[in-house]
PADO-856569 format. One record per residue (C-alpha): chain; x, y, z; residue in one letter. Coordinates in steps of 0.5 Angstrom, whole numbers, plus 500, padded with zeros to 3 digits. Example, Ala and Ser with C-alpha at 12.3 -4.5 7.8 and 13.67 -1.06 7.14 Angstrom:
BEGIN
@ch=A xx=525 yy=491 zz=516 aa=A
@ch=A xx=527 yy=498 zz=514 aa=S
! end
This chain:
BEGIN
@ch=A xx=349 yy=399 zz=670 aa=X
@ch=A xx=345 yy=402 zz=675 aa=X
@ch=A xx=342 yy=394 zz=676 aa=X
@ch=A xx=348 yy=390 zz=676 aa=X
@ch=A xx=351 yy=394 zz=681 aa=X
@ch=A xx=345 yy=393 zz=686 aa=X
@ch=A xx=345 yy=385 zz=684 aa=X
@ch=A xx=353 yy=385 zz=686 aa=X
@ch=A xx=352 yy=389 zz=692 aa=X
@ch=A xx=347 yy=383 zz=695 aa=X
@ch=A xx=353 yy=378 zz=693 aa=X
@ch=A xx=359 yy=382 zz=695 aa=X
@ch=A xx=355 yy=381 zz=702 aa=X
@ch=A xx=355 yy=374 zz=701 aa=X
@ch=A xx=362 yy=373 zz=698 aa=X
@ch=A xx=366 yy=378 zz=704 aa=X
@ch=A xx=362 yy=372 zz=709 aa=X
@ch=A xx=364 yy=366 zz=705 aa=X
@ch=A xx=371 yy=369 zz=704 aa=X
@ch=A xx=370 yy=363 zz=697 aa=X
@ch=A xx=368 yy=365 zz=690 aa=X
@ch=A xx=368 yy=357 zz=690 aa=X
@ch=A xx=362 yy=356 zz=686 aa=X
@ch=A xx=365 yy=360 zz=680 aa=X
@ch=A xx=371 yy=355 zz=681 aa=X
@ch=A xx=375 yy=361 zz=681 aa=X
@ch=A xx=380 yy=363 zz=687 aa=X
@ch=A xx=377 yy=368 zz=692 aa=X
@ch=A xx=379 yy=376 zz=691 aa=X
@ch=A xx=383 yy=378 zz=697 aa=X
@ch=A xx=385 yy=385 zz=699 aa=X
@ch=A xx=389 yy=387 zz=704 aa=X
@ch=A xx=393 yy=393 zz=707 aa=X
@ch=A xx=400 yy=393 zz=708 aa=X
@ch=A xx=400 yy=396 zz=715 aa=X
@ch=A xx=406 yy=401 zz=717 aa=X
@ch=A xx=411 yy=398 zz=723 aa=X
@ch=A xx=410 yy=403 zz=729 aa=X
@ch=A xx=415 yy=404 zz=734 aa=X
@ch=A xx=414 yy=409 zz=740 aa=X
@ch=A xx=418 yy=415 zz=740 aa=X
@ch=A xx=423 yy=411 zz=746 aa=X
@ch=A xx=422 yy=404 zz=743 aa=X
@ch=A xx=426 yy=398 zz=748 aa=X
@ch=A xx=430 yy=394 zz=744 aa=X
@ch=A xx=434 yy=387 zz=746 aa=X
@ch=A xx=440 yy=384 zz=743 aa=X
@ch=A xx=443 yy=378 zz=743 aa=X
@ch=A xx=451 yy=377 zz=742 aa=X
@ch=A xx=453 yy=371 zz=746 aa=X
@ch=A xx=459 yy=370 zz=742 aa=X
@ch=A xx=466 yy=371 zz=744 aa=X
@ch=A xx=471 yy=377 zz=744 aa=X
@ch=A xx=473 yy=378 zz=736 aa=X
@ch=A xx=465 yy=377 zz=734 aa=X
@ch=A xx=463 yy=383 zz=739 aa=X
@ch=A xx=469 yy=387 zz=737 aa=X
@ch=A xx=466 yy=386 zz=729 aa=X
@ch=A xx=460 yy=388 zz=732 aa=X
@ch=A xx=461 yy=394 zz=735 aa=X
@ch=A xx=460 yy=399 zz=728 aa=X
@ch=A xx=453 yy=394 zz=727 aa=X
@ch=A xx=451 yy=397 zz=734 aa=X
@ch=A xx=453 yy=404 zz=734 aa=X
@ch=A xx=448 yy=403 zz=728 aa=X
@ch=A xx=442 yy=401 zz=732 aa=X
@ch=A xx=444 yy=407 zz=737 aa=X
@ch=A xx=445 yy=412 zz=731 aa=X
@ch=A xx=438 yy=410 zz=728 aa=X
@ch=A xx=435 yy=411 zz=735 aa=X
@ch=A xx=439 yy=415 zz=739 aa=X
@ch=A xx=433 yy=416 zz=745 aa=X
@ch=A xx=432 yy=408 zz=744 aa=X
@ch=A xx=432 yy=403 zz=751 aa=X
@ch=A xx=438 yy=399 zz=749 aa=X
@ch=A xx=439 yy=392 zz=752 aa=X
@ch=A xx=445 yy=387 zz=751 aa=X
@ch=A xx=445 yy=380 zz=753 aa=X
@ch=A xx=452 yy=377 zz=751 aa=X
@ch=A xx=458 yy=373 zz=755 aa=X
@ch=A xx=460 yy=375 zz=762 aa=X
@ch=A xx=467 yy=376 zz=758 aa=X
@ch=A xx=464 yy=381 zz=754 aa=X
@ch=A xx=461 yy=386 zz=760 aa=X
@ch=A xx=466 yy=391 zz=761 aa=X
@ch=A xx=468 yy=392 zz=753 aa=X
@ch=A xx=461 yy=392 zz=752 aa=X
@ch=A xx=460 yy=397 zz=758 aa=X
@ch=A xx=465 yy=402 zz=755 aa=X
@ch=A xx=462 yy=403 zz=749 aa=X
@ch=A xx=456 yy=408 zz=753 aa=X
@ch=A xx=450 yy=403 zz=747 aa=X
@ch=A xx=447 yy=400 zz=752 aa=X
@ch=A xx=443 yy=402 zz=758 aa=X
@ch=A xx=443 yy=395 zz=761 aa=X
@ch=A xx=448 yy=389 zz=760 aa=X
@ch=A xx=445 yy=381 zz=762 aa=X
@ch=A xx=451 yy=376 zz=763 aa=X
@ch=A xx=450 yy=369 zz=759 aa=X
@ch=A xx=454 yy=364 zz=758 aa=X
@ch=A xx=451 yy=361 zz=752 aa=X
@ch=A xx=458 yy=359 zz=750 aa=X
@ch=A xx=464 yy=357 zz=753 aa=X
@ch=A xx=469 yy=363 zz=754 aa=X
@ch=A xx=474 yy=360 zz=749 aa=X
@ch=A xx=472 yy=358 zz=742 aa=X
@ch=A xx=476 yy=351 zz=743 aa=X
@ch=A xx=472 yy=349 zz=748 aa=X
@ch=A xx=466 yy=350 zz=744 aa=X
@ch=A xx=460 yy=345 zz=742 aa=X
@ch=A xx=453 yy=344 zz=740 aa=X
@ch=A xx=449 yy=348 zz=745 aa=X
@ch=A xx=444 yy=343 zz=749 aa=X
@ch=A xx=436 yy=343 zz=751 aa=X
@ch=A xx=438 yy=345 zz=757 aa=X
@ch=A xx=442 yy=351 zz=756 aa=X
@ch=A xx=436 yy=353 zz=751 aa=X
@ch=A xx=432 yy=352 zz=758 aa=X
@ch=A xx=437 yy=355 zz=762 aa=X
@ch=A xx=436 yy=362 zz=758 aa=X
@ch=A xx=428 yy=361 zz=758 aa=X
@ch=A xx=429 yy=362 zz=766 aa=X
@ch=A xx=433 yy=369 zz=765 aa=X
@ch=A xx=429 yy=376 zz=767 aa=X
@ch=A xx=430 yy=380 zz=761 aa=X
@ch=A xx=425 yy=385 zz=762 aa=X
@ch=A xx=421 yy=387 zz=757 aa=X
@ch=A xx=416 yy=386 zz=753 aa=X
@ch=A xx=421 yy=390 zz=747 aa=X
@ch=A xx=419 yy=393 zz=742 aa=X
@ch=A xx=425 yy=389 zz=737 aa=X
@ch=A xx=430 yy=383 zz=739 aa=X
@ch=A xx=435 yy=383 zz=734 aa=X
@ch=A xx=440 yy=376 zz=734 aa=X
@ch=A xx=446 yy=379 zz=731 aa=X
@ch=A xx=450 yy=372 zz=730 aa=X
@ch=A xx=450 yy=369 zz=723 aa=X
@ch=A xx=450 yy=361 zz=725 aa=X
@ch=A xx=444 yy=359 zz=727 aa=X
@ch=A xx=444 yy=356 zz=734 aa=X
@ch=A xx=442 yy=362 zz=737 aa=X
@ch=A xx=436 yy=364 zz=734 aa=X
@ch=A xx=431 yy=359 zz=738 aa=X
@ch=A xx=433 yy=364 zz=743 aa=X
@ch=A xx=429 yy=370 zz=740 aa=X
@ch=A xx=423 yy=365 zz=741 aa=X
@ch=A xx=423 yy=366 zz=748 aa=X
@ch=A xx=423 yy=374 zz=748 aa=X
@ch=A xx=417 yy=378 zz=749 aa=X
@ch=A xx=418 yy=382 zz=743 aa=X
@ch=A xx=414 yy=385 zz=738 aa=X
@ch=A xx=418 yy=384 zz=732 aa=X
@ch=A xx=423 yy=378 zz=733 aa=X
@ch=A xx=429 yy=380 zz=727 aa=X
@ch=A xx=436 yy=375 zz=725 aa=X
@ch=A xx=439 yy=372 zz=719 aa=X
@ch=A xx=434 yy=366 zz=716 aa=X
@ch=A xx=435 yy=359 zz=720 aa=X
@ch=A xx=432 yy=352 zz=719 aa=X
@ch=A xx=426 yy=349 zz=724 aa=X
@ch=A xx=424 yy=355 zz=728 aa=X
@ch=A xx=418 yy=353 zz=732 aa=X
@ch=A xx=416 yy=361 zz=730 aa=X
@ch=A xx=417 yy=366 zz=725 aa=X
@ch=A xx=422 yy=371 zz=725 aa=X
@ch=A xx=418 yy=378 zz=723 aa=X
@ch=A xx=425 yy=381 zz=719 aa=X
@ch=A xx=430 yy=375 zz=717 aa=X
@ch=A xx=435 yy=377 zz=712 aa=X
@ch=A xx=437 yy=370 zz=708 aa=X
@ch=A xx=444 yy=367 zz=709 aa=X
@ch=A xx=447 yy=367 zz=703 aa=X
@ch=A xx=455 yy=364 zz=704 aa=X
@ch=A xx=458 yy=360 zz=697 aa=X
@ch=A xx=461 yy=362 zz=692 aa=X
@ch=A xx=456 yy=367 zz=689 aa=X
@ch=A xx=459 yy=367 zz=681 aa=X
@ch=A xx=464 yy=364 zz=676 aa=X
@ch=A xx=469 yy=369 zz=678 aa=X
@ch=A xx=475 yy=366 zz=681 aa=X
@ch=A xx=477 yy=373 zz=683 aa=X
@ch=A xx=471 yy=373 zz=688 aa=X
@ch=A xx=470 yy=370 zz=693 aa=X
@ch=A xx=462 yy=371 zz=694 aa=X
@ch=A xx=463 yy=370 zz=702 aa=X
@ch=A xx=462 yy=376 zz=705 aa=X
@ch=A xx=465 yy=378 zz=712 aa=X
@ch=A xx=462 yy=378 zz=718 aa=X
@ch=A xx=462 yy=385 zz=720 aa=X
@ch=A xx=458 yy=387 zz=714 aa=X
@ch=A xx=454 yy=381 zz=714 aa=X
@ch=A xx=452 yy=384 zz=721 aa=X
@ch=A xx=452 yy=391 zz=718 aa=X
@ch=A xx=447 yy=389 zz=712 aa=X
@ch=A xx=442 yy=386 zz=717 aa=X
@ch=A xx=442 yy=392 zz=721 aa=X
@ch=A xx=441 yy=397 zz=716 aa=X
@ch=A xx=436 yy=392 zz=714 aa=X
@ch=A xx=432 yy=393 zz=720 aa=X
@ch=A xx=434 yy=400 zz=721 aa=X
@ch=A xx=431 yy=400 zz=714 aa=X
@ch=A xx=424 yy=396 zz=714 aa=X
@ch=A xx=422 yy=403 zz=720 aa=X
@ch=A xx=423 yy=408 zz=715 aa=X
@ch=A xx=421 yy=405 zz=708 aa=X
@ch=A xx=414 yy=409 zz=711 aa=X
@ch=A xx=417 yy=415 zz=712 aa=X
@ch=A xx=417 yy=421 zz=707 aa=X
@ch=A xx=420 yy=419 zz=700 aa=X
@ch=A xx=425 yy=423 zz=696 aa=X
@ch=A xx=420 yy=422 zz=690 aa=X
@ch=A xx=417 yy=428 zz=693 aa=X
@ch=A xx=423 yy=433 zz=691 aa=X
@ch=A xx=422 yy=431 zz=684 aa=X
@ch=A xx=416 yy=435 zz=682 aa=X
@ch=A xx=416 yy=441 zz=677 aa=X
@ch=A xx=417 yy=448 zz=678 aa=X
@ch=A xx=411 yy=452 zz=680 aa=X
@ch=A xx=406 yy=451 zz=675 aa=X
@ch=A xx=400 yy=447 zz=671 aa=X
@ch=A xx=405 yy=442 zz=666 aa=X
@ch=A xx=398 yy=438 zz=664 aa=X
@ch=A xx=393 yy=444 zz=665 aa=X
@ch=A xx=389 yy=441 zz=670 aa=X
@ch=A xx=389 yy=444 zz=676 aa=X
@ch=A xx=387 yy=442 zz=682 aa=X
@ch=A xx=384 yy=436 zz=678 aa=X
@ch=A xx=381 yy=432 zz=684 aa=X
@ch=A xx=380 yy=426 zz=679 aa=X
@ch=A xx=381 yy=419 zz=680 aa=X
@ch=A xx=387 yy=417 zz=676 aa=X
@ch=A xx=387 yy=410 zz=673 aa=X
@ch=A xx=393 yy=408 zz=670 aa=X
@ch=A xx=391 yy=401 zz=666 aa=X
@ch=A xx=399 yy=399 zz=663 aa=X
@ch=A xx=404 yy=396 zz=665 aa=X
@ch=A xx=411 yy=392 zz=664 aa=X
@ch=A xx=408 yy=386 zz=663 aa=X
@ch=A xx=402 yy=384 zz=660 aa=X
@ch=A xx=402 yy=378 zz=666 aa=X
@ch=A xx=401 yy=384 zz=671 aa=X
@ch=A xx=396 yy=387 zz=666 aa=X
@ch=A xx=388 yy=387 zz=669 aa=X
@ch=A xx=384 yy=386 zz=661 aa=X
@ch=A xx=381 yy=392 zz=658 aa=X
@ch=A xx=375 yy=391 zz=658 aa=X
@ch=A xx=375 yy=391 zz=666 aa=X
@ch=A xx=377 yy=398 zz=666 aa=X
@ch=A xx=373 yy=400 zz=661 aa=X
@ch=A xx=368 yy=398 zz=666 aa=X
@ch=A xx=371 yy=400 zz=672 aa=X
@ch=A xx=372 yy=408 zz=669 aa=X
@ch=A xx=363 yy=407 zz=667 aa=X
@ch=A xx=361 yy=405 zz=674 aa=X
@ch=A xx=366 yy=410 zz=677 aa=X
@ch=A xx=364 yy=416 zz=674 aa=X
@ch=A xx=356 yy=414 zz=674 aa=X
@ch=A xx=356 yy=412 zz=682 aa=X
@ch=A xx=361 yy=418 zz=684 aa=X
@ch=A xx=361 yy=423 zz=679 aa=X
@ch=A xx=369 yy=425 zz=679 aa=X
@ch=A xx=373 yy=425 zz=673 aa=X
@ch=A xx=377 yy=420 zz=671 aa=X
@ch=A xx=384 yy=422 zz=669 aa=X
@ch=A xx=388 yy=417 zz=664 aa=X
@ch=A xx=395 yy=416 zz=665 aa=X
@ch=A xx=400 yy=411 zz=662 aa=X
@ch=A xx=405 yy=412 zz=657 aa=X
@ch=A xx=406 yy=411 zz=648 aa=X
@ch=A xx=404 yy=403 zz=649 aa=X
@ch=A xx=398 yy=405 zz=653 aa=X
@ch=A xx=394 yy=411 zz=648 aa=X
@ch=A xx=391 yy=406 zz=645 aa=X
@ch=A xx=388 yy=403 zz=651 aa=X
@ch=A xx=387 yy=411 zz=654 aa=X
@ch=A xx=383 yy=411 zz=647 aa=X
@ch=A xx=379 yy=406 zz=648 aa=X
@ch=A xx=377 yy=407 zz=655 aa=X
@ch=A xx=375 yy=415 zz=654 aa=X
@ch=A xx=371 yy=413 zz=648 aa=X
@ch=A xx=365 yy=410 zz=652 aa=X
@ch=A xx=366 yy=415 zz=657 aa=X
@ch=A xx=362 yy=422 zz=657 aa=X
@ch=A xx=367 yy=426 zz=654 aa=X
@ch=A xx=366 yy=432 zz=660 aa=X
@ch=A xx=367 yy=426 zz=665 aa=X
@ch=A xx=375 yy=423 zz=662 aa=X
@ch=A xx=381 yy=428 zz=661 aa=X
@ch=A xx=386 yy=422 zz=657 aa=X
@ch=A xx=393 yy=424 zz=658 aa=X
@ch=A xx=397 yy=418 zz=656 aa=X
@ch=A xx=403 yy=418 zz=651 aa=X
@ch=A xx=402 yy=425 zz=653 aa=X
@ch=A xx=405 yy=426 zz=660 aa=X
@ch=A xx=413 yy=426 zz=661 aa=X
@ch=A xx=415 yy=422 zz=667 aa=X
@ch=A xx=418 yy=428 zz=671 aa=X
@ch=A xx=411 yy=431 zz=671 aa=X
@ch=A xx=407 yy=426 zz=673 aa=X
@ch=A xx=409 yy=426 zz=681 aa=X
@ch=A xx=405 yy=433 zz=682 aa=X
@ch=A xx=400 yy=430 zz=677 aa=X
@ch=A xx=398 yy=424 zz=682 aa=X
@ch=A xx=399 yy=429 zz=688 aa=X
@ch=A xx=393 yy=431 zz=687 aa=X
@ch=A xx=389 yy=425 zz=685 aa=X
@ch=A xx=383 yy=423 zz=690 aa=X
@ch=A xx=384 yy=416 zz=688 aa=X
@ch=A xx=389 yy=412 zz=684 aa=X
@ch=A xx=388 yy=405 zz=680 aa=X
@ch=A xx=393 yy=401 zz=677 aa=X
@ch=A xx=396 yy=395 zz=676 aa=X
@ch=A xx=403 yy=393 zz=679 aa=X
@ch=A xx=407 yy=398 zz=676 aa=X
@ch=A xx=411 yy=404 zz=675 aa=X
@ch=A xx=405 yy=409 zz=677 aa=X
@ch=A xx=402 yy=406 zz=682 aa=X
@ch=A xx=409 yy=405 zz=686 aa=X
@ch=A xx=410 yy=413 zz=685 aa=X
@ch=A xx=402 yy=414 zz=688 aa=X
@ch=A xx=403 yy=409 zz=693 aa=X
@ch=A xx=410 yy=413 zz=696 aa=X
@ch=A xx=406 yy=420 zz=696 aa=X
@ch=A xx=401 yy=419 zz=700 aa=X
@ch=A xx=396 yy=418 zz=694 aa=X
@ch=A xx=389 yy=414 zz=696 aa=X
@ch=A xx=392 yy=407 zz=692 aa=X
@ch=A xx=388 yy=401 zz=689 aa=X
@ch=A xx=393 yy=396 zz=686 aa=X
@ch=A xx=390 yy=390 zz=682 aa=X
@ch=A xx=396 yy=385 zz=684 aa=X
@ch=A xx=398 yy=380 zz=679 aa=X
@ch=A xx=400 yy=373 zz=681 aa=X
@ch=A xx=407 yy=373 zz=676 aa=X
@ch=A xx=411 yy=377 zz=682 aa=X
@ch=A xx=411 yy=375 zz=690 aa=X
@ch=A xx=405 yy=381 zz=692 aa=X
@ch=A xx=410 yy=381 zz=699 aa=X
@ch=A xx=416 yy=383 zz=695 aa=X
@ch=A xx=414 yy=387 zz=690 aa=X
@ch=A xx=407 yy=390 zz=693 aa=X
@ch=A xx=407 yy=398 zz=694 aa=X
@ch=A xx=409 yy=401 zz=699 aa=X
@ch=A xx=405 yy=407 zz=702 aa=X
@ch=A xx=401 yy=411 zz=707 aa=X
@ch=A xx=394 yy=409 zz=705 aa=X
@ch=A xx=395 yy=402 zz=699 aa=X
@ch=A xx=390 yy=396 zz=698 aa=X
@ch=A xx=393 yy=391 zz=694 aa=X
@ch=A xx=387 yy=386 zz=691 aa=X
@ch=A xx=389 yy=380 zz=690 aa=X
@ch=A xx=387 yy=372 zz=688 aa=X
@ch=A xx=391 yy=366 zz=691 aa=X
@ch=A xx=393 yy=361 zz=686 aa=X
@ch=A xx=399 yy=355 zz=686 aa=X
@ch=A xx=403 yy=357 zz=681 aa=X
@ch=A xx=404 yy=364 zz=684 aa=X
@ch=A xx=410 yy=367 zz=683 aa=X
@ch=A xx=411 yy=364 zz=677 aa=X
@ch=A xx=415 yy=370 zz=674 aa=X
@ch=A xx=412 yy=370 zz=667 aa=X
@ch=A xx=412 yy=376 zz=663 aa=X
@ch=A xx=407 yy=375 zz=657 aa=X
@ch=A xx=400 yy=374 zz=657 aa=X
@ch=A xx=401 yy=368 zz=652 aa=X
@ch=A xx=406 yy=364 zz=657 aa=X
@ch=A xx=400 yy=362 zz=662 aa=X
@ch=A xx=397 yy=356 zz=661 aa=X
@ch=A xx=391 yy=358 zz=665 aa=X
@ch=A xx=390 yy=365 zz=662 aa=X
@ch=A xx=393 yy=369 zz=667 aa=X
@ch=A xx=387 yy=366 zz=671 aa=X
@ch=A xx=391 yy=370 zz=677 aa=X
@ch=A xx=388 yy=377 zz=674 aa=X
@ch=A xx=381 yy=374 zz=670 aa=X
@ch=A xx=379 yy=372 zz=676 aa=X
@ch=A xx=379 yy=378 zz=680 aa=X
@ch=A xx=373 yy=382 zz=678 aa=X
@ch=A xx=370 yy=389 zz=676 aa=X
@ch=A xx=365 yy=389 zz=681 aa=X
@ch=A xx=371 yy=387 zz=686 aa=X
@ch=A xx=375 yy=394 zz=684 aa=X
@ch=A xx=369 yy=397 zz=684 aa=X
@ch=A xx=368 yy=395 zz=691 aa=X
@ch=A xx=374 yy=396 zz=694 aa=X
@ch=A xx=375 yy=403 zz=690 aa=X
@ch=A xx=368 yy=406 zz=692 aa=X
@ch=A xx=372 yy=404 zz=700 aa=X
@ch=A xx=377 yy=407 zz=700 aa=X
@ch=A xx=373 yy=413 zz=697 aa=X
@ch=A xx=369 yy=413 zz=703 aa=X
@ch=A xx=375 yy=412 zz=707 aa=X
@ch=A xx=372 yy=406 zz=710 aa=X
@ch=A xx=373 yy=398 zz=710 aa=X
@ch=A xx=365 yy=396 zz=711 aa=X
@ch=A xx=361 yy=392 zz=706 aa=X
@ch=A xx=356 yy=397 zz=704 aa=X
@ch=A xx=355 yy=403 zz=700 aa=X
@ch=A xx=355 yy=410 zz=704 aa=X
@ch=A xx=355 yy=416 zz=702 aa=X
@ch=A xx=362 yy=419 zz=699 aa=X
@ch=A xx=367 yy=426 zz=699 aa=X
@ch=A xx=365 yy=430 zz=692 aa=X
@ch=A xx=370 yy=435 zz=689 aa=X
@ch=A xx=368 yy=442 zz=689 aa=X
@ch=A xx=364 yy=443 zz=682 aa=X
! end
């Protein structure tokens, strides 16, 4: 082991510059660190609302929303001149810029010109923002949010930007069911609501989640103490999101060797025989295996106190991730890694790129590559990437890391 190890260092070095596992014929492994949005404690905000009198007065339960998510926030409105005084009467906005972008009258409206887009690129907006917002749903506004100096640029989804939005909620207009009695459109004040929320949301997914109020009274449910172990979790719903066994066994040996921490082994029944097999060929005083054994409302304080999980895309490690845990997750191709990656303080998510991802299968045997989204991905990449966050590092090399009080 100790020899297969050194050998892989010496290639992980070569790979990590080469960025291709080409000459195995097999997709490169990725990782990658979702990276929490920050805003200052005042952030600058800029919204476009350049429609006409109904469209703001539809708004203004949307805008009072902003203002309540960031009362301390500098809030600027560009809307129509005919807009102004009911804008300002609001008390939102700290400073109001005119622009006719439309006619006055909706009757005289018409498709908005090259040299009108040109016209607003002329106008002083200030900034940079820290967020510009287009609340309006059609889409010929939206090229303006290209022309604001913004750090995230957020609206409904619109066709042939010559940019990309950082937030956009998909249009979603038409008949959403058989149900005759539903009309599956949805009105443009909630419409706008929902985009807010949606950004007032994207902030604070990173903030302290309610998952931390669900642990047990005081007490040792598991009889571990303050355990200090890796926690590995090698379920998952699905057998397409399910790294081979073989791997873990592997991954729990070189762990154990390299850093000397226990490992804990959690899941629930469908996973005792994998927690069995893998705490078998580990030294029994280096493997605490609680799978099947565990109730799920006692698992949280379980985690809490882990120096490191490693799990597939599943149910613990989405919990790891929202406490705060130190969380490695081995990401399946079968679901799209930006929608369903977890979320927290301190995630990598090591991947493989692959055509055919997401491709939502639920069982092994439905792949006709073999889940080659997951096979590929390697020991001795999660060893690595496990041995880095341990060090609390992101470098290529080996260095000395943090060990438990023995």
């Amino acid at each position: 082991m100790t020899e297969k190890l050194r050998n892989w260092w010496r290639r992980r070095r070569h790979t990590s510059a080469t960025g291709t596992n080409s000459s195995r014929g097999i997709p490169a492994t990725k990782i990658s660190q979702p990276a929490a949005p920050i805003l200052p404690a005042q952030p600058s905000i800029l919204i476009l609302k350049l429609d006409h009198i109904g469209d703001f007065v539809l708004a203004m339960r949307p805008l009072l929303e902003l203002r309540k998510a960031w009362p301390n926030a500098v809030i600027t409105l560009v809307a129509g001149p005919w807009n102004h005084s009911l804008a300002k009467r609001t008390g939102i906005f700290d400073r109001i810029i005119d622009f006719s972008f439309f006619p006055e009258s909706s009757r005289d409206i018409r498709r908005p010109t090259a040299a009108l887009y040109s016209k607003f690129a002329e106008v002083d907006l200030g900034g940079p923002y820290d967020i510009a917002i287009d609340l309006r749903y059609d889409e010929d506004t939206r090229p303006l949010l290209g022309m604001v100096d913004a750090k995230y640029r957020v609206g409904y989804a619109a066709k042939s930007l010559n940019f990309t939005l950082d937030l956009e909620l998909p249009t979603a207009d038409g008949q959403a069911t058989g149900n005759e009695n539903c009309s599956g459109s949805i009105h443009t004040e909630l419409r706008m609501l929902v985009l807010v929320s949606l950004l007032v949301s994207f902030f604070r997914q990173w903030e302290p989640h309610p998952i931390h109020q669900m642990f047990p009274e005081p007490g040792d449910q598991a009889g571990l103490g303050d355990h200090c172990s890796i926690v590995v979790a090698p379920g998952a719903g699905k057998t397409t999101s399910q790294w081979p066994l073989k791997n873990f066994v592997a991954l729990c040996a070189a762990l154990t060797e390299k850093t000397r921490h226990n490992i804990l082994l959690v899941g629930d029944s469908r996973d005792i025989e994998d927690g069995r097999i893998i705490s078998s060929v580990l030294p029994s005083d280096c493997v605490r295996d609680l799978t099947g054994r565990l109730p799920i409302e006692g698992l949280p304080e379980l985690l809490s106190k882990a120096i490191l999980f490693v799990g597939n895309d599943s149910g613990p490690t989405h919990m790891a991730a929202k406490l705060g845990v130190p969380t490695l997750c081995i990401f399946s191709g079968a679901a799209d890694y930006r929608v369903w990656q977890p979320i927290g303080s301190n995630v990598k998510i090591i991947r493989t790129d692959i055509k055919c991802s997401p491709c939502s299968l639920m069982r092994r045997e439905q792949c006709p590559i073999d889940v080659k989204c997951l096979t590929s991905i390697t020991v001795e990449d999660v060893f690595g990437a496990a041995m880095d966050m341990l060090a609390g590092r992101d470098g290529d090399g080996p260095r000395p890391i943090a060990r438990c009080a023995e």
